[in-house]
N, C-alpha and C positions, 0 to 999 in steps of 0.2 A: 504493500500500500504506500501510495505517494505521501508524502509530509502533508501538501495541502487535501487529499482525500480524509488523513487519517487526523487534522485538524478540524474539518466537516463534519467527523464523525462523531468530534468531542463535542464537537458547540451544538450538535442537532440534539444531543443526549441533554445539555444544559438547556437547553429549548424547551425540551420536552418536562423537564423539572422544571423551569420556570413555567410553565404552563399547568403542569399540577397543581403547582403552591396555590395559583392564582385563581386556578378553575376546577373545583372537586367533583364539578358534574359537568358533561356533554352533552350539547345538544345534539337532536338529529342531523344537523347539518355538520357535527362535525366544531363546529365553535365551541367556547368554553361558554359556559352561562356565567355572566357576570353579572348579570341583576341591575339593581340601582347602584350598585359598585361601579361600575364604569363611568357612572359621570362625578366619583369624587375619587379624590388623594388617595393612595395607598396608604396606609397605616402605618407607622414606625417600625412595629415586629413584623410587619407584613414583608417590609422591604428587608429587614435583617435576614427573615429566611430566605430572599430571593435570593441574595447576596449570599450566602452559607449554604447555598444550591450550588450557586456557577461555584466559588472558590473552592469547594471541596470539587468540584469536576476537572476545575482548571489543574489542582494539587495532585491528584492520582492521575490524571491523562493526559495532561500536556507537556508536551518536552520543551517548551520555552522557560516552563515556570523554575525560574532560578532558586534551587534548593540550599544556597550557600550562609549559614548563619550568619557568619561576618558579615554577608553584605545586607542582609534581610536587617542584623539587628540595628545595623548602621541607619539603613531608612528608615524603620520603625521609629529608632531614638529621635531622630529629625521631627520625623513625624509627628512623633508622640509631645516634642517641644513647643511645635506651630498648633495641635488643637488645642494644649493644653493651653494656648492663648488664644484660644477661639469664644468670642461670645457664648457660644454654644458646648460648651468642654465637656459636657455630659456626654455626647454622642462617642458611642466607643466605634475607633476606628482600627483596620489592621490594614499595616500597608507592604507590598511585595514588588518582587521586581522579576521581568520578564525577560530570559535573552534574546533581542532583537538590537538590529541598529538603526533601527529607524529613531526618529526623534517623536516620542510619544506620551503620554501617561494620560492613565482614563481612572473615574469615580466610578463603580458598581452601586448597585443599591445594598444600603446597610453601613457605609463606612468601608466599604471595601475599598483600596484605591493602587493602581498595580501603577509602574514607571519602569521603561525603557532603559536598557543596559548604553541605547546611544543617546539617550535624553541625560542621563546620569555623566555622561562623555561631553556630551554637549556644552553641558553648564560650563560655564568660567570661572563661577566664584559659587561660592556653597550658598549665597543670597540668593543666586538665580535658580537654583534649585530649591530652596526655601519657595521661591514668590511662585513656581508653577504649583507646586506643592499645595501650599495655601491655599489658590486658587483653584484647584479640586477638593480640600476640604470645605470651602464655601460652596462650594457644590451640592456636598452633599447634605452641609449643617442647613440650608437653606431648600433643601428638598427638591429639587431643581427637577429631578429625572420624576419625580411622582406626581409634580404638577404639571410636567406633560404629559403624562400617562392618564390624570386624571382629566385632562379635553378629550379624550378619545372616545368615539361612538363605540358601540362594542363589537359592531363588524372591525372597524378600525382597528382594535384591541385586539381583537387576535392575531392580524395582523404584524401590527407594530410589535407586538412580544416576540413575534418569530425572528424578526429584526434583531429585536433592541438587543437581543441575549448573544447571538452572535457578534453584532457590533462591539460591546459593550465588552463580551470578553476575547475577541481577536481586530480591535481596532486599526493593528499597523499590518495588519494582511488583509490587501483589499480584493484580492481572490477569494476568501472565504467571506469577505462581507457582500461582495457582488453575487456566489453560490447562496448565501443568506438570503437576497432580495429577492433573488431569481425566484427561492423557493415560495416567497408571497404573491398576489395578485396583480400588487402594484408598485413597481420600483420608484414612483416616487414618494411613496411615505417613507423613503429614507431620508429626505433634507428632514423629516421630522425628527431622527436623532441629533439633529447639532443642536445642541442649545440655541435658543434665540439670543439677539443682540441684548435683549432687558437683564436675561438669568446671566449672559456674560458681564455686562459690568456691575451686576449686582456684586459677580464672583471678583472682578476685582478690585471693584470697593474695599469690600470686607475681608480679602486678598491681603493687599498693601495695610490694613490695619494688625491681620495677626503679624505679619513678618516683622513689625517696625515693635506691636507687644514683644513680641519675640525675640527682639534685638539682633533681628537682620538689619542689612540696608536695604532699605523700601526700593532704594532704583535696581535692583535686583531683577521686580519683577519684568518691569519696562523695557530694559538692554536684553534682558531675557528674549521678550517677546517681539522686541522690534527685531530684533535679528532671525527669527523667525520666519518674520513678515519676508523681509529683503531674499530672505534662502529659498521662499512660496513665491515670490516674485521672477526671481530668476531660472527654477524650476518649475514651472508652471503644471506641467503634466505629470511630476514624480513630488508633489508637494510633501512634507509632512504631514504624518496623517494627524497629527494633534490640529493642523488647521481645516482639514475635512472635519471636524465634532468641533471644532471651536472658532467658530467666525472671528476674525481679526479681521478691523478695519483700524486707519490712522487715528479716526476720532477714537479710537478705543487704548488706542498709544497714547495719542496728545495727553488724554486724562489719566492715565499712570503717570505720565511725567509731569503734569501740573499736581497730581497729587504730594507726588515724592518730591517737588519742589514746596511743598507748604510742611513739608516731615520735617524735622529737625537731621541736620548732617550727621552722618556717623559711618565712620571705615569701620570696616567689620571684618578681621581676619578670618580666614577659613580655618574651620578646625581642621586635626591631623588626622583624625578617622574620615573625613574626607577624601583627604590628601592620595590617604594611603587604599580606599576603598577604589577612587578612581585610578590606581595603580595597578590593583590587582586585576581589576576587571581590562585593562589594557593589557597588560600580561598574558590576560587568556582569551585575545580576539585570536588570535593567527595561530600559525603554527608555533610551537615550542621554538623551535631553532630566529626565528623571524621576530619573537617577543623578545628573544635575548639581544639579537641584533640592534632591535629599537631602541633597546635601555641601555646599552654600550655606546650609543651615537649618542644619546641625553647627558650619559657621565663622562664623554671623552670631551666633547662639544661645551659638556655644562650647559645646555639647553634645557632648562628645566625650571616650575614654579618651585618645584620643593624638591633638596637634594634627599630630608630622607624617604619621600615616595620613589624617585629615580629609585634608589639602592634597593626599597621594597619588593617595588616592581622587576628591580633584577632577579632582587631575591627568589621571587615569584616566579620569576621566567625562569630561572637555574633547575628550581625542583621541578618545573613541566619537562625539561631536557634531560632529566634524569643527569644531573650532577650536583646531589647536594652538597661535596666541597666547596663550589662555586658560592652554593645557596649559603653555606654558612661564613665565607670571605665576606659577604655583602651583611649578613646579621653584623658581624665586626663590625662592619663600616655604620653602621645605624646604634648598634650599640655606643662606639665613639661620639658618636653625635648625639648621646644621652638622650636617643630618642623613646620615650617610655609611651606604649600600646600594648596591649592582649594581646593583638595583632603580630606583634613583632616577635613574641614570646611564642605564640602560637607556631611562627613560623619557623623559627626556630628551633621546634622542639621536631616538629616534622625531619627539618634536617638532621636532626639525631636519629631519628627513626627508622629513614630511611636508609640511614648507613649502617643497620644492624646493633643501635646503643640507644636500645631498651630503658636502660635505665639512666641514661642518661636524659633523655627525655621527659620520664618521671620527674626527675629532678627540678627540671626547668617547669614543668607544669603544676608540681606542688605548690614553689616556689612562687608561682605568676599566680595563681589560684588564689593564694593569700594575700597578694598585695591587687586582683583584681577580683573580688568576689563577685560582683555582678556582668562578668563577662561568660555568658551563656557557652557562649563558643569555646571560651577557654576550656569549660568546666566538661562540655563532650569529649573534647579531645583530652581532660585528665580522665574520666570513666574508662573511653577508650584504650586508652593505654592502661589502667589498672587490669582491666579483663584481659588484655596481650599478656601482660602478666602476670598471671593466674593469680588475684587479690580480689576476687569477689566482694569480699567482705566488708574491705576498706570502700570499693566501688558502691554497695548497698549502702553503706554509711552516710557519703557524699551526696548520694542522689535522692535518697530517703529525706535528707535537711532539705537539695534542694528544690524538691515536690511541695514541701511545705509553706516554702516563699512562692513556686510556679507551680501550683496543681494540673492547669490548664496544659502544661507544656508537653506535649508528646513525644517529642524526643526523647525526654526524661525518662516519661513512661517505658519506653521502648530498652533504655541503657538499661533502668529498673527491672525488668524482665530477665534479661541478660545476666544479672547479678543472679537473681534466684534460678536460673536456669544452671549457673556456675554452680551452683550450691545444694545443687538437688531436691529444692522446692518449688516442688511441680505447680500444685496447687497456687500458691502465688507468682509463679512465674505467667501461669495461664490469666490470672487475674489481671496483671499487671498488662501485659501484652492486649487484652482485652479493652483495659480504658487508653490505650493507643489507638486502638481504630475506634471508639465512641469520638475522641475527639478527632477522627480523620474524619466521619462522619457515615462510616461502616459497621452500622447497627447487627449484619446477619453474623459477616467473621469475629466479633466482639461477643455476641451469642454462642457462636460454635466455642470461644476460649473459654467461657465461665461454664457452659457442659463439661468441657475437658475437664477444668476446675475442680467440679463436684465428684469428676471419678477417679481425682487425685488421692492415692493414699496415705497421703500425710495432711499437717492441717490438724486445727483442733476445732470443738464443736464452735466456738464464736466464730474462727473465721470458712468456716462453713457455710453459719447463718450469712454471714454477709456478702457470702457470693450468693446464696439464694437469693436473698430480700437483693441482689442489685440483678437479676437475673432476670426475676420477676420484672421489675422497673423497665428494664431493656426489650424485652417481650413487648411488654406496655407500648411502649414507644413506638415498635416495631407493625404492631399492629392498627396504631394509630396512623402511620406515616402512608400504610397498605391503601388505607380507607379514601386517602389525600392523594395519591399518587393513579398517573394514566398510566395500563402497561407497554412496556417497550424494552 
C-alpha cells in the first residue's frame, strides 16, 4: 500500500469515528441524525471526544506522528507556557508534532493542536513559534471550529464532517485532503474549513496578547507570518498549506504590526531546548552521512545561531552514522561550554550505550535524573537502561514515584509492566500493561490484559478485587462506546 492510500485509510477510519461521536443513529438515507443539534455549537466534551477520536487514530496509525519525547515535551512545555497565559487557561490542551516539511500547524477539536517538523525549522526565533502557537490556541479557547460547525444545515453536516476530519488531521497532504472532498458531494464546502477572516483576527488579537502574557516578543507573530505571506506569494501553486486553513491578507499583517507597535519593546532570547530541539530535528532530515556533513560546515565555517546546538546537532548526526566516539568528542565540546540540558545528558549517555558501557550510562542517567527530575525523557531512558541491566526493582521503584506525579503517562505505564514482567509478577505486569492501552485508547486489548490478570497465579485477594472492580468498569465503557459507534 502506497503512503498516500495507506494515509486515506487512516483518516476515513477517523471519519468514521468522528461521525459516530457525532451521530448514534442513521438515517435511511445514510446521514447521521443530528436533530436540532445541527443548528447549534458543539458542546465542550462533545469536541474533547472528537478530538480523543482523531488523536488516538493519528497515534497508533500514522507514520508522520512524531513519537520522540524530547521533542513532544519540548512543545508541550511551550505550549503548556502560552495557554497557561490564555484568558481561557482552563481548557486543557495537548500538543504534538508531525514529521513533514511542509510549513504547517492545525487546532483539532478538544485542545488538540499538532505543528510541523518544517514549521518548527521554519521559525527564526522561539517568538515566532510562540505567536503561530498562540494563534491556534485562540483557536481553539475561542471555539472557532464548533461555531462553524454549528451554521451547518445537516445535509451540510454530514458533509463537512467527512471533510473536516481529514482536513483537520492531514492538513499538509493535499492528496489526501483532495481524496477527502472527492469522497463528499460537493468540493466546494471545502473553502468552509478555513477559518473566516472574523475567527482569524479574532485569533490574532488574542494571539499577540498571550505571547507578550507570556513574555514572548509580540512581533514574533507578525515577521512570523508576513514571511509566510511573501513565501505564498512567490509560490503561488505549492503555497503553504497553513495559508490554505488560514486566510492571510496584508490588512491582517498591518494589524499584528500596529499591535506589536502599541506592546511595550522586549528582546527575548530563545531558550536552549529550543536551540537544541531544532538541532536534533535537522540532524534527522537527510541521511546520516549528509546530517554530519551539515554540522561540520556550521562548526568549521562557525555559521551558526548557537554553537552548543551546532555540537548537538553533530552530536546527533554522529550517533545516526553509527560513530558514537565522534558522538561523544562533540558531548566534550558542549560539556566545555557548560552547556546544562537533559538533553545533552541524554545524549550522552546513548553514547555510552552504544559503545557497549552499560554502566557507564547508568551512571550519567542516575546522575542527570537527580539534578533533572522533571525531564520525562530522561527518566525513560534511566528505566531503560535499568531493565538492560537486569534491576527490575530499582526500575519499579522509579516508575512507581513517577506514576504518582504522571498517572496519565503511558509510557510509564508501559516501562511499569516491564519491571513486573522482570520480576515474575504476572498478574501486575498484565495490569499494568493494560492501563497503557486504556490511555492509548484500546479498550478491547486493555480487556484481554486484566482477563490475563485474573488467571495470574500470584497476586493476593485485594489486588484481585481490583482488577475485577476495574474490569468491570472497562466492560462498562466498552459496551457503552458499542452502542455510540457505526461499524466499520
Amino acid at each position: 500500500m502506497t503512503d498516500n492510500r495507506y494515509h486515506c485509510a487512516v483518516k476515513f477510519r477517523a471519519i468514521l469515528a468522528f461521525l459516530a461521536i457525532l451521530a448514534p443513529g442513521v438515517l435511511a438515507e445514510g446521514l447521521p441524525d443530528l436533530g436540532e443539534s445541527a443548528q447549534s455549537d458543539l458542546s465542550p466534551q462533545m469536541e474533547r471526544r472528537i478530538g480523543e477520536s482523531i488523536m488516538r487514530d493519528i497515534r497508533l496509525h500514522d507514520p508522520s506522528y512524531l513519537d520522540d519525547p524530547e521533542i513532544a515535551g519540548y512543545i508541550n512545555q511551550l505550549g503548556g507556557r502560552l495557554a497557561a497565559a490564555s484568558p481561557e487557561s482552563r481548557q486543557d490542551f495537548e500538543f504534538f508534532v508531525v514529521r513533514d516539511s511542509t510549513l504547517n500547524a492545525f487546532a483539532m477539536p478538544g485542545g488538540f493542536i499538532g505543528v510541523n517538523t518544517g514549521l518548527i525549522l521554519a521559525a527564526q526565533s522561539e517568538s515566532e513559534l510562540a505567536g503561530v502557537l498562540a494563534h491556534e490556541i485562540s483557536h481553539v479557547t475561542q471555539r472557532h471550529l464548533a461555531r462553524l460547525l454549528g451554521k451547518q444545515s445537516q445535509a451540510q453536516m454530514a458533509q463537512w464532517l467527512a471533510i473536516a476530519v481529514a482536513v483537520l488531521a492531514a492538513r499538509s497532504n493535499s492528496q489526501v485532503s483532495e481524496a477527502a472532498i472527492a469522497a463528499g458531494t460537493a468540493a466546494g464546502i471545502q473553502t468552509q474549513l478555513n477559518y473566516t477572516r472574523d475567527f482569524e483576527r479574532e485569533a490574532d488579537r488574542l494571539g499577540i496578547q498571550i505571547i507578550e502574557r507570556a513574555g514572548f516578543d509580540v512581533r514574533g507573530m507578525a515577521s512570523f507570518f508576513e514571511r509566510m505571506q511573501k513565501f505564498g506569494r512567490l509560490y503561488e501553486n505549492n503555497a503553504p498549506g497553513y495559508l490554505r486553513t488560514h486566510p492571510l491578507t496584508t490588512e491582517r499583517i498591518s494589524d499584528m504590526e500596529n499591535r506589536a507597535l502599541l506592546a511595550q519593546y522586549r528582546q527575548v532570547p530563545d531558550s536552549l531546548e529550543f536551540q537544541l530541539v531544532r538541532a536534533k530535528l535537522k540532524a534527522q532530515l537527510n541521511s546520516p552521512r549528509d546530517a554530519v556533513t551539515e554540522f561540520e560546515t556550521q562548526l568549521r565555517e562557525k555559521k551558526y545561531v548557537s554553537a552548543a546546538a551546532a555540537h548537538y546537532g553533530m552530536a546527533t548526526a554522529q550517533l545516526r552514522a553509527r560513530n558514537p566516539s565522534g558522538a561523544e568528542r562533540e558531548v566534550g565540546e558542549l560539556r566545555r561550554l557548560k552547556v546544562a540540558s537533559p538533553m545533552v545528558e541524554t545524549l550522552a549517555a546513548d553514547a555510552r550505550r552504544t559503545q557497549g558501557d552499560l554502566d557507564g550510562a547508568l551512571r550519567i542517567l542516575r546522575e542527570a535524573h537527580v539534578r533533572y527530575p522533571q525531564s520525562r525523557s530522561l527518566t525513560y531512558g534511566l528505566l531503560d537502561a535499568l531493565l538492560a541491566d537486569r534491576q527490575p526493582q530499582e526500575a519499579l521503584k522509579i516508575a512507581g514515584a513517577e506514576l504518582q506525579l504522571h498517572p496519565s503517562d503511558a509510557a510509564l505505564h508501559g516501562l511499569q509492566a516491564q519491571s513486573y514482567a522482570a520480576l515474575g509478577k504476572r498478574l501486575q505486569q498484565h495490569r499494568a500493561q493494560a492501563e497503557l492501552y486504556v490511555l492509548r485508547g484500546q479498550l478491547s486489548p486493555a480487556i484481554q490484559q486484566l482477563e490475563l490478570a485474573q488467571k495470574a497465579g500470584d497476586g493476593d485477594f485485594y489486588e484481585h478485587s481490583q482488577v475485577d472492580a476495574r474490569l468491570r468498569e472497562l466492560r462498562a465503557r466498552l459496551a457503552e462506546e458499542a452502542k455510540q459507534k457505526l461499524p466499520y
